[in-house]
Structures are given as C-alpha cells and as structure tokens.
C-alpha positions as a printed Julia matrix, in Angstrom:
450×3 Matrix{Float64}:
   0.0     0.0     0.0
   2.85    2.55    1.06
   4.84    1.28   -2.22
   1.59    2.22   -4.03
   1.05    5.5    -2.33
   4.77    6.56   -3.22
   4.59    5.57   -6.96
   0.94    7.65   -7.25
   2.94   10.84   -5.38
   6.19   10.56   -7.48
   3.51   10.45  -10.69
   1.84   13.73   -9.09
   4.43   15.82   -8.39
   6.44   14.85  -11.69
   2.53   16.14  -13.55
   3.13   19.23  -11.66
   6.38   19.92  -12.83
   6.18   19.16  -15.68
   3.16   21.78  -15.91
   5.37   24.23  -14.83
   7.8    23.63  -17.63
   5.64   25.62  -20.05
   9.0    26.32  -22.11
   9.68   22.4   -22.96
   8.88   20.46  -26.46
   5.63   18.73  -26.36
   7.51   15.27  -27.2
   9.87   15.58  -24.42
   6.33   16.57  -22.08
   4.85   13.91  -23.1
   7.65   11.45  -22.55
   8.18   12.68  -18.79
   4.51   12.56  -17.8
   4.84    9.01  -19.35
   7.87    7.92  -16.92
   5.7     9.6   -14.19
   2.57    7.1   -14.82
   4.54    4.8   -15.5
   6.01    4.69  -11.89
   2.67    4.65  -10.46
   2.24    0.86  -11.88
   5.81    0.04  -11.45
   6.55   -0.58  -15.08
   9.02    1.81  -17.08
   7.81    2.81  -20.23
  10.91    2.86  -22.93
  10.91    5.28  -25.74
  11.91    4.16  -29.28
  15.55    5.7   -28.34
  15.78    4.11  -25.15
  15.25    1.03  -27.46
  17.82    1.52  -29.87
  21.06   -0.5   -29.22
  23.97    0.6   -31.17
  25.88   -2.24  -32.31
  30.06   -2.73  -31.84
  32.31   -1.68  -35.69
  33.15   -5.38  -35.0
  30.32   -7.93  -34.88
  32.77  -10.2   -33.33
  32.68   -7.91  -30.27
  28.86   -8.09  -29.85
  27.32   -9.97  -26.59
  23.69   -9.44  -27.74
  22.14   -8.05  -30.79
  23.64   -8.77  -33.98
  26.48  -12.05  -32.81
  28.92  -14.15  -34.86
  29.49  -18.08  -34.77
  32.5   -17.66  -33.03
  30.54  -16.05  -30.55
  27.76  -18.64  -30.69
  30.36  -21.34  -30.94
  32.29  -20.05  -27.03
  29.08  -19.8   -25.52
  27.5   -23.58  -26.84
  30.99  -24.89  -25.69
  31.29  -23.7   -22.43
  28.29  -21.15  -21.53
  29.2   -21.08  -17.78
  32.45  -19.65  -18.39
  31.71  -17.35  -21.21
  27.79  -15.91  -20.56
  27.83  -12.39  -20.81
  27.83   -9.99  -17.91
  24.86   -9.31  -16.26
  23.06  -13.38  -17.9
  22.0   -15.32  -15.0
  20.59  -17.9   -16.57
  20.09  -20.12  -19.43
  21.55  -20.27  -23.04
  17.95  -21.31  -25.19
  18.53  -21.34  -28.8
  15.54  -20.88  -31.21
  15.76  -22.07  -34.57
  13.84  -21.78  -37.17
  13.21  -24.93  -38.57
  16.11  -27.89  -39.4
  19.5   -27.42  -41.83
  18.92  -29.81  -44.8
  22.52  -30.63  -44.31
  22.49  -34.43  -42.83
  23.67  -34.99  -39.41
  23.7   -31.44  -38.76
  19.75  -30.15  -38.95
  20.79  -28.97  -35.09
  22.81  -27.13  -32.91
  23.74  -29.35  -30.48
  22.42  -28.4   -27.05
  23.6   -29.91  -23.77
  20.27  -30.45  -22.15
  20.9   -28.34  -18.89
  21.91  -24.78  -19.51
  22.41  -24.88  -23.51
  19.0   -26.21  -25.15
  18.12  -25.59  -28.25
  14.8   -26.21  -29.77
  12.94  -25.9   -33.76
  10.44  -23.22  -33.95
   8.29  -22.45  -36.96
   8.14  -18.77  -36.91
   6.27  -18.35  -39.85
   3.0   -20.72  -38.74
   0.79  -18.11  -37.34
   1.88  -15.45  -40.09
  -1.29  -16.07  -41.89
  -5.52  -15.92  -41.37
  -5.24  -19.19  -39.99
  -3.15  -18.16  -36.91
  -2.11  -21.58  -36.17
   1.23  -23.63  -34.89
   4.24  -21.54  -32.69
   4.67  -17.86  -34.58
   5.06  -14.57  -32.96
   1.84  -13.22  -35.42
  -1.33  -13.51  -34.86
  -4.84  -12.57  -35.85
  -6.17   -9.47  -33.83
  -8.52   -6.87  -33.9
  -7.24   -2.74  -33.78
 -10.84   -0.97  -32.89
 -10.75   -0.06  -36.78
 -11.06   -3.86  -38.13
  -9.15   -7.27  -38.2
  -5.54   -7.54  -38.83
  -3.84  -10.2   -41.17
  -0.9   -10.68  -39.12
   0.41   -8.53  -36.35
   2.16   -8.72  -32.96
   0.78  -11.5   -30.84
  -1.18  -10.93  -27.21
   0.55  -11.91  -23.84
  -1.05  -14.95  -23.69
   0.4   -16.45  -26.42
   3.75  -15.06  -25.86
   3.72  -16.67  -22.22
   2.47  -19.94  -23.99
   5.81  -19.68  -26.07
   7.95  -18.79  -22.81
   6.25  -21.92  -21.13
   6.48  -24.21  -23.77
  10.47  -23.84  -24.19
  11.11  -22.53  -20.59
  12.54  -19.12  -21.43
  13.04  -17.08  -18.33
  12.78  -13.76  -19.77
  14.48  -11.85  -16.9
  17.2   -14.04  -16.89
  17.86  -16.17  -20.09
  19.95  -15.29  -23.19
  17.77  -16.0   -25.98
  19.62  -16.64  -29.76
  17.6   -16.94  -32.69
  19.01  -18.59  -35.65
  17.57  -19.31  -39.18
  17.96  -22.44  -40.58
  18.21  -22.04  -44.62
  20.06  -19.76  -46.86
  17.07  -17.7   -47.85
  16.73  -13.84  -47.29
  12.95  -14.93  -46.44
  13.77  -17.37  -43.35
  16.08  -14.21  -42.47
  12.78  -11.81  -42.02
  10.67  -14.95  -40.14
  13.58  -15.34  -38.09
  14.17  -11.59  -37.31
  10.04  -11.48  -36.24
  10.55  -13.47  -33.17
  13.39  -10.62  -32.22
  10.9    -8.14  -32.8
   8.22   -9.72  -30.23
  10.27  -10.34  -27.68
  11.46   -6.88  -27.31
   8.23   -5.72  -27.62
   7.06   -7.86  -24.97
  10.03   -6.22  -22.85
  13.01   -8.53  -22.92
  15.85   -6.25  -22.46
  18.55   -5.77  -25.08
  20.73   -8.19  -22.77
  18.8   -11.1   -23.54
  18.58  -11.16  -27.15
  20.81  -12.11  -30.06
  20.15  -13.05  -33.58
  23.03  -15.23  -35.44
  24.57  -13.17  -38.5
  24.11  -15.93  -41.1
  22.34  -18.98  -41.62
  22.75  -22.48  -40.46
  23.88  -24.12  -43.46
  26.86  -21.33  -44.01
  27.5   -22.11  -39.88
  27.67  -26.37  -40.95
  29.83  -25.61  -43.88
  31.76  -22.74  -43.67
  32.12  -22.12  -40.02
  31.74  -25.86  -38.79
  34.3   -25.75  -36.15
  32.66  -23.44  -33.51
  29.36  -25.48  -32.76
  28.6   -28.92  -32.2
  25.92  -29.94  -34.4
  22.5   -32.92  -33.96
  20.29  -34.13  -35.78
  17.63  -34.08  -33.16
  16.96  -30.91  -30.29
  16.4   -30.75  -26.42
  12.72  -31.93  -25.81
  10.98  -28.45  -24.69
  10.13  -28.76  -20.98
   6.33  -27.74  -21.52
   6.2   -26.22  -18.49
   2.89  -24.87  -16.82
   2.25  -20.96  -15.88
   6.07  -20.92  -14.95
   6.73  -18.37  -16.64
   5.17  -14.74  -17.86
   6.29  -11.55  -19.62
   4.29   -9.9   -16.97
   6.97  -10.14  -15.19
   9.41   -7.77  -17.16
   8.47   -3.97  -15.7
   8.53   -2.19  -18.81
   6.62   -1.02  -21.36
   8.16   -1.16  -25.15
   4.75   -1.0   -26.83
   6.33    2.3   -28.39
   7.65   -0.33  -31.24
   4.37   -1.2   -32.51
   2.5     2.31  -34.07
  -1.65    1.74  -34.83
  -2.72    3.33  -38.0
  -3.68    6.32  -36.32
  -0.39    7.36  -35.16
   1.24    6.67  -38.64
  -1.44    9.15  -39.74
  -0.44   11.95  -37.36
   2.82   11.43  -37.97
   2.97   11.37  -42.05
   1.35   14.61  -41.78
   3.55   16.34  -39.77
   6.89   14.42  -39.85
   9.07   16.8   -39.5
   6.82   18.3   -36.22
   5.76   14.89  -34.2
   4.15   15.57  -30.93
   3.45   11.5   -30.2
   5.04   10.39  -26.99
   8.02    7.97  -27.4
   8.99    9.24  -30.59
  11.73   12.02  -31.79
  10.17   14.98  -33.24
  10.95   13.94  -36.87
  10.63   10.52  -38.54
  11.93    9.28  -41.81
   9.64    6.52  -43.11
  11.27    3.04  -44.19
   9.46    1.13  -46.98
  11.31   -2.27  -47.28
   9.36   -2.81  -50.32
  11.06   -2.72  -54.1
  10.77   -0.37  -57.11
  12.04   -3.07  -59.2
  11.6    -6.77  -60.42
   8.0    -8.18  -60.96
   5.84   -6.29  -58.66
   7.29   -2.88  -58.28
   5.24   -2.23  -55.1
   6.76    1.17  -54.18
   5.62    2.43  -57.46
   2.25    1.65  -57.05
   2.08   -0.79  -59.79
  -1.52   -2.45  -60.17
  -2.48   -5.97  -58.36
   1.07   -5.97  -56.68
   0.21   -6.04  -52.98
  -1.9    -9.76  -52.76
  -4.27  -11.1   -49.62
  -4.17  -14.27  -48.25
  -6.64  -14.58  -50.63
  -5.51  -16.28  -53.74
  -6.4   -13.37  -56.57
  -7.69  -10.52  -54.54
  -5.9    -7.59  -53.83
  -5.85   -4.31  -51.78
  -8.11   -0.97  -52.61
  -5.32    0.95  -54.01
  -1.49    0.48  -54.55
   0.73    3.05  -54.11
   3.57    4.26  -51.07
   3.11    6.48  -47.64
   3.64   10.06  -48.66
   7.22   10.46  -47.95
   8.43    7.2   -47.62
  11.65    6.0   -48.94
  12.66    3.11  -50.62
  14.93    1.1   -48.51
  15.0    -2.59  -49.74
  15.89   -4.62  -47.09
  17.61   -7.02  -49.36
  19.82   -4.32  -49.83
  21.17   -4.84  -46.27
  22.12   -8.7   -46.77
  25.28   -9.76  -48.54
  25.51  -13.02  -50.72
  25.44  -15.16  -47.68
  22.15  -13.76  -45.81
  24.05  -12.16  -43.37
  23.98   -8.24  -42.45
  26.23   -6.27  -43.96
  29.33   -3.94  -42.04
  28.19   -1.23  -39.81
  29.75    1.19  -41.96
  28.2     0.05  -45.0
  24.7     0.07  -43.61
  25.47    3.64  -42.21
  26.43    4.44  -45.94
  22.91    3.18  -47.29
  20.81    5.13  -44.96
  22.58    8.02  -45.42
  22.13    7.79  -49.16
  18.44    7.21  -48.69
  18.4    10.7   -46.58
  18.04    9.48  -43.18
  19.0    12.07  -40.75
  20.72   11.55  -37.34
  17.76   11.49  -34.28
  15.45   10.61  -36.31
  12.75    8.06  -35.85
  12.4     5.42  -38.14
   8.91    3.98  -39.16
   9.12    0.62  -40.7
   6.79   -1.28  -43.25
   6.42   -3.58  -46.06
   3.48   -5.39  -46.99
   3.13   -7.09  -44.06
   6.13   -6.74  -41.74
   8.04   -8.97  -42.39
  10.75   -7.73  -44.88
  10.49   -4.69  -42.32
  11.63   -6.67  -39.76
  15.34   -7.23  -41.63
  15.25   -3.26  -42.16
  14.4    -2.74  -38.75
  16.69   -4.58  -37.05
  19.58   -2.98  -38.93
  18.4     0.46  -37.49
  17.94   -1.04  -33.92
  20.34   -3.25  -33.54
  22.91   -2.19  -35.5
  23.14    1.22  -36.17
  21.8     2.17  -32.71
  18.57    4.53  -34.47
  15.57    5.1   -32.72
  12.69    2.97  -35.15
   9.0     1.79  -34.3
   7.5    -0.71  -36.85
   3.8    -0.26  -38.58
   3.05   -3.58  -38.39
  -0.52   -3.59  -40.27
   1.9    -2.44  -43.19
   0.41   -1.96  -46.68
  -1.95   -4.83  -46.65
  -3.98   -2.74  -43.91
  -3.25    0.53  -45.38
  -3.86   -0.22  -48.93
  -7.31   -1.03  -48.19
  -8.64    1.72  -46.08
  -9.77    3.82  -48.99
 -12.57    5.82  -49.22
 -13.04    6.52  -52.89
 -11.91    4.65  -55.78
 -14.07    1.52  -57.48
 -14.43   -0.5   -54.37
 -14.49    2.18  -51.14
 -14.1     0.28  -47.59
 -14.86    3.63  -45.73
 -16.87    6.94  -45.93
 -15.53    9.39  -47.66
 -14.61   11.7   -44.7
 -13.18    8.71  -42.29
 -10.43    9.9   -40.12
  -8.72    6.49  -41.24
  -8.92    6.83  -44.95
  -5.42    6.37  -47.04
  -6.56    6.81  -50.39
  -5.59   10.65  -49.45
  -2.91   13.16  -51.4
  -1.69   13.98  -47.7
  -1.1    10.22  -46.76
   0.09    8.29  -49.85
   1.61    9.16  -52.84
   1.15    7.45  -56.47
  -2.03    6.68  -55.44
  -3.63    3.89  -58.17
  -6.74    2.02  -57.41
  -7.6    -1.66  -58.31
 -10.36   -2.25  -60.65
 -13.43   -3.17  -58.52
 -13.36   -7.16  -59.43
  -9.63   -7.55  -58.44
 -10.4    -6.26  -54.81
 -11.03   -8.46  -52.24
 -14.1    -7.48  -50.65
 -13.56   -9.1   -47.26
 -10.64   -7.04  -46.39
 -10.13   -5.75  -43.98
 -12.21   -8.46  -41.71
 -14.87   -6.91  -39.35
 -14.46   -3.62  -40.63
 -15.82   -0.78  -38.17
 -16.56    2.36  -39.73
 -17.8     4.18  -37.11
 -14.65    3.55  -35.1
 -12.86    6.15  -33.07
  -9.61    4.56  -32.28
  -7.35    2.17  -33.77
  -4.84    1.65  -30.59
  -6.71   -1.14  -29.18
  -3.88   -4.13  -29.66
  -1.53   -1.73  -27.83
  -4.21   -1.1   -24.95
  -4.61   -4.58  -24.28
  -1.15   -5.41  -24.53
  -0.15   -2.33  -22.09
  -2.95   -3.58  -19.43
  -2.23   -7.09  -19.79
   0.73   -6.1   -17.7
  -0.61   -4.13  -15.27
C-alpha cells in the first residue's frame, strides 16, 4: 500500500512539474509525464531511443544483438564460463526450422543450460493463426488484422512451452536455410520479444544462416540431428513479469497518420520529433510495389488484392535485401550507415518501418535497432492494412470523410486504385466504420501487464 502510495505521489508531483515547464517540447512533455505514470504501476515505459542498441564496428565484439558463430560457438561450448555480464541464466537457442545438411539439422544443445529447440516462426503469419509464430490474428478498434504482434497470452504460452526465463535467459535466434525470407521470419521473433520487454541483454540473432554455420564455419558449434525436448512447463513463466513497457515499437494506423502529416513536427510520446519513413518494399523486379504498380500487394486470398497500390507520402525506398550480402548475413556497420545516409536518413530521427506485411520490415528494422543504434517503431498492419482503407476509388471500404482513410494526397503518394473485381471485398475483416480509435492491440497489450 505505502509502495503504491509513493509511486501515485512521485507520478503527481512529476505532472506538476512538468506543468510548470511551459517552455519544454511537447515530445519531451509527453515522454516525462509518461515515466511519471509509468512509476505509479511500477513498469518503465521505454521510448523508441531508449530502445535503440547501437551495435560494436566489430560484430565479433557483440554480446547481444547482432552475434557471430564464433561467438555462438564459445558460448555452446562452455556457456558457464563465457555468458555475458549481467546473464544469470540459461543459453535457449531458437531455430527456425532444421538445416537440410544431414547430421547437422541442429545445434547441439547440452540439455541443462544450452538447449536448443525448432520453432516455426512463420505458422501463425497467416488468417489461420495456427502452430508456434510470434503473429497472430487481432482486432485494432478499426477492423481485423492479417498478421500482427501477438497478445501476452500467447507469448507466455511460447515462454512456457520452451522454458525461457525472460528476466534471466539469453535467448539466440538462428535461421535455418540460406534464404533472405527465413532471415525476415527469423528476425520477427526478435521483434516480439522486445516488444514484450526482454531487455537488449537477452537477445541475439546469429549473422548468417545455419547451413553457411555447418559448412563454412563448422568448427565453432557442435551440431544434432535431433533438439532438447521443450520442458512444456505450466504458468512458470510470464512476460508480466518484465516492468517495462516497449509498446512504443508497434504504431496503430492512427499514429502513422499523425505522424505522415507532420513528420518533421511529431508531438506522439516515445517518438523524436521527426521521422523518416522506411518502406522495405522494391521499385524493381516483378511487382514494383513502391511504385504503385496495379495488383502488386496480394491477400491471403488467392487473386484478390488491396483498394489501391501506391507508397506512404514520404516514404523512402529502402529494400531490405539491400542490407544482406551473398550469404544472408547483415552487412558492415559502416556500410549500412552508408545506405541510410544515401536514402536521406538524418541523425535522431525516428524510423517507421513497413512492407506489406512486416516482415521484410523486420530485416530493415533490425539494422536500425540493432545495428546502427537509431531510434525505429515498426507499422506492423503495413500496406496490406493501409492499402485497403480507402474511401473513394471503385471498391471504397470507408466513408468518404473517415479519419482512417489512405486513399488521401496527404497520406500516400502514387495513389492507383484496383479495378473493382480484383479487390477483395472481405478485407479488412470486421471492418468498423464508425470507429474512433485504432490503438486497441496496444491497450490490451499495455494492461495485460498491469
């Protein structure tokens, strides 16, 4: 009760100065009065650039984020003499899916503090929202989403299942198959976990795939052909109990809206006053997305498409194939730093990331995180959701004065519609268009922990 008493009063008289401060930015307002409420539930609530982890000039030299094999391979070998400052516990590697090289489909874990378990991260990336993956089919206020962020529950199912203590573990995920695709499924389960509120500490993602670790690097891990059972524990285990917030990594549709209009002037708490707007999707090749070619951004729905094509006003082209070398793995710091500042990215600012549906994003995103060190949220309803709030056009989803219409000069640029027949009338799912808010995922994911 006293505990409870001095949170509320620190939150109080933190309000009241901050009222005082008539002379201070509205972001940086905001963002106090949030670390003031925050400390009256005892959860810390991160902003995107208390999120941003700059990585070491030498991968080599990296304990979390962005690691090597050599790193990989000291810590499988002998993870009680080599875990990282400030690791307590276990080393649980999750990777996605088996190598197709025989005899060594595995890592080989130890079965007591190295384990090391298969996980399908893209099951769950679709409608269906079945088997392990971090996606999942929710509703935003506004309508259904395809794919996005998945609730608590079924985060602490995954923790459970493979007995991840997220306060204490080290958690690696590695892809399994030289693809740039199993690269971005891979990368998703990063992107949940810190949004959930693991810290920086207790994350790394392997820079290159299994097979290229079995061939090329095969002397730093000991490899299987089968994996540690997963303990399948019960209610052992929940993200509720990591005190912070990082929710800020997720933006609804209505805050991509505010901030496309002004995005050189954002007042949203948790973000920098100016954003530059990643679009990991391409100008070239079959589709040309970016460009707004017809019929190029496709449903789950076998022949149906989105309202209108097209790109966020402002939004720059940053393929995020771009940021993989011949061997799926990230390219130099320096490089990447190099690439951005070609595409006109500008030092403090906030990165918004989207594809189609967040997944390319995710290899983008990651390079500004957990690389580079930038500040970056991701829109994870991503063109799929965007592309079909329209509210002219052939085949119009919403009125034509909806506060969450896209088909706009102010919001998108190269705006082309889909003949009526090619768009698929069911999306998005359970459509509201009366709605007032589209920040409902984020409320239930912020009170699920309090």
């Amino acid at each position: 009760m006293k505990t409870n008493l001095l949170y509320k009063s620190i939150a109080l008289i933190t309000a009241g100065f901050i009222g005082a401060c008539g002379g201070a930015k509205n972001n940086d307002t905001q963002n106090l009065l949030l670390a003031a409420l925050a400390l009256s539930s005892g959860i810390k609530v991160n902003t995107a650039t208390e999120l941003a982890k700059e990585s070491n000039d030498d991968y080599n030299l990296n304990q979390f984020g962005l690691i090597t094999p050599s790193t990989l391979g000291k810590w499988v070998n002998n993870w009680a003499g080599t875990k990282p400052a400030g690791i307590n516990g276990k080393l649980v590697i999750l990777q996605n899916g088996a190598s197709a090289t025989a005899g060594k489909e595995y890592i080989a874990g130890n079965g007591t503090d190295v384990l090391v378990y298969s996980f399908t991260f893209a099951d769950g990336a679709s409608v269906l929202d079945g088997g392990d993956g971090f996606s999942q089919k929710r509703n935003s206020g506004l309508s259904d989403t395809i794919a996005i962020i998945a609730n608590g529950t079924k985060i602490d199912t995954i923790l459970n299942r493979y007995g991840i203590d997220p306060n204490n573990d080290l958690v690696v995920f590695v892809s399994s198959a030289n693809a740039n695709s199993h690269v971005q499924a891979t990368l998703r389960g990063f992107y949940s976990f810190r949004y959930w509120g693991f810290d920086h500490k207790n994350l790394a993602f392997l820079n290159g795939t299994l097979p290229r670790l079995a061939v090329t690097d095969g002397n730093f891990v000991p490899f299987s052909s089968t994996t540690n059972t997963p303990p399948s524990y019960t209610n052992r285990y929940t993200i509720k109990s990591v005190r912070v917030d990082n929710t800020i990594l997720m933006l609804p549709l209505e805050d991509v809206i505010t901030a496309v209009k002004a995005p050189n002037n954002v007042t949203l708490a948790g973000l920098t006053s100016s954003v530059f707007i990643s679009d990991a999707r391409s100008s070239s090749g079959t589709s040309n997305e970016y460009n707004g070619v017809i019929k190029s951004t496709a449903t789950e729905v076998a022949g149906k498409y989105v309202g209108f094509e097209g790109r966020i006003k402002g939004a720059k082209e940053v393929r995020w194939t771009d940021l993989l070398d011949t061997e799926f793995r990230f390219k130099s710091k320096a490089d990447l730093k190099a690439y951005y500042d070609g595409k006109g990215y500008q030092a403090g600012q906030t990165a918004i990331q989207l594809c189609r549906t967040n997944n390319r994003s995710q290899v983008t995103g990651f390079s500004y995180i957990a690389i580079l060190g930038y500040p970056s949220t991701y829109y994870d309803g991503s063109w799929i959701e965007w592309g079909s709030l329209t509210g002219g056009g052939p085949a119009a989803k919403l009125p034509s004065d909806s506060p969450f219409r896209t088909d706009v000069p102010e919001l998108s640029e190269v705006i082309t519609y889909n003949v009526a027949g090619d768009v698929d009338v069911t999306l998005p799912t359970n459509l509201n268009t009366f709605a007032t808010t589209t920040r409902k995922i984020v409320e239930e994911d912020k009170a699920y922990k309090r």
